[in-house]
N, C-alpha and C positions, 0 to 999 in steps of 0.2 A: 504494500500500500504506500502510496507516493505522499510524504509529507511536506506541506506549505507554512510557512515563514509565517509571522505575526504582520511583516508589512505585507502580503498578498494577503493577508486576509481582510487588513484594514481598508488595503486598494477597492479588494471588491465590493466592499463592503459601504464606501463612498460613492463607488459607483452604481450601487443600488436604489443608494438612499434619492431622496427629492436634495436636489434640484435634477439632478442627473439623470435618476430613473430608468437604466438601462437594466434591458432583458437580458433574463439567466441567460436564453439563446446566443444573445451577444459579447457577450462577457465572454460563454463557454469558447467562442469562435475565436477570439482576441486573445484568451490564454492561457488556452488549451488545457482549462481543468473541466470534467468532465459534469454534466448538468445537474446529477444525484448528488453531488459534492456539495455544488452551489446551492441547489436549494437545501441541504441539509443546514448548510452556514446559516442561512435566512431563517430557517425556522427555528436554529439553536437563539439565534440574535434577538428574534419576538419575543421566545420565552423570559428570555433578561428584560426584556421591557423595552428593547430599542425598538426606534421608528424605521421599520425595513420594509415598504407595502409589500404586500403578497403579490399585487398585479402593479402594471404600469400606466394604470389607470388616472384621471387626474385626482389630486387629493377628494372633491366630495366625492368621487367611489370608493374612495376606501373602506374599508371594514368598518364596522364598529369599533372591535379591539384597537387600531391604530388611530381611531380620530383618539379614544380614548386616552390611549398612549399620552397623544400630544398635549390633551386635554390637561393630563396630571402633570407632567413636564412644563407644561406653560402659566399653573396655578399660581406660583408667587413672583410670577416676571410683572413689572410694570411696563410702562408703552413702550420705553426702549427698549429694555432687553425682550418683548414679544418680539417688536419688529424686528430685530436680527437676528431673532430664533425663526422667526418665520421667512424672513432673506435667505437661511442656510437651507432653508428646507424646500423651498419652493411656495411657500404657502401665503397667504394671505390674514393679516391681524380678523379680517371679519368672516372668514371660515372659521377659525378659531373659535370666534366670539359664537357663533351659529353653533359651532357642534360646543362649548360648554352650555347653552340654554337648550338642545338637546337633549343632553348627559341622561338627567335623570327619566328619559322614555326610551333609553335603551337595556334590549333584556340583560340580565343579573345574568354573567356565569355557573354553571351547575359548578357543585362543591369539585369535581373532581378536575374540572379546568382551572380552576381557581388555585388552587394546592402548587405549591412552588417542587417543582421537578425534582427535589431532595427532598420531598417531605411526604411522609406516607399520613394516609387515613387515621382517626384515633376513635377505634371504634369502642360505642359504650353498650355496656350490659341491659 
């Protein structure tokens, strides 16, 4: 099994992100890691909580879980640091503001998506 560097993982990992938005297909074509690899990166990256969309979609397609994301990431920024969270990302201050007055009409995760990838069930009697 071929192992990559922290800077190839960071590369692609920029290169996924908004503003850039570039597809696994494209990434894989440019260099030459295999597409099973890449979206494994992407989905190990979701589960830490980073902003990786699943598609190349513009921001309002995104998922629930990633406006989310952005949602809690963005909760104690003021107008500057929104806008140049939102400069880095591709996004707009008033998407932003649209999906936190959303938030609370989007559905709750089932407990077992919820549960952080190291932590098991605590089952009671």
């Amino acid at each position: 099994m071929r192992r990559y560097s922290e800077a190839v993982k960071a590369d692609v990992r920029r290169r996924m992100s908004p503003p850039h938005m570039q597809s696994v297909a494209q990434i894989s074509d440019e260099l030459g890691i295999h597409v099973m690899t890449l979206y494994k990166w992407s989905k190990t990256w979701r589960l830490q909580g980073e902003v990786v969309p699943a598609s190349e979609k513009d921001p309002d397609g995104w998922s629930a879980s990633d406006k989310f994301t952005v949602v809690l990431e963005t909760a104690g920024l003021n107008a500057t640091e929104l806008s140049a969270y939102c400069r880095e990302r591709g996004l707009y201050p008033e998407q932003v503001d649209r999906w936190r007055q959303a938030a609370p009409t989007w559905p709750t995760a089932s407990v077992p998506e919820a549960l952080d990838a190291n932590e098991k069930p605590v089952l009671t009697l």
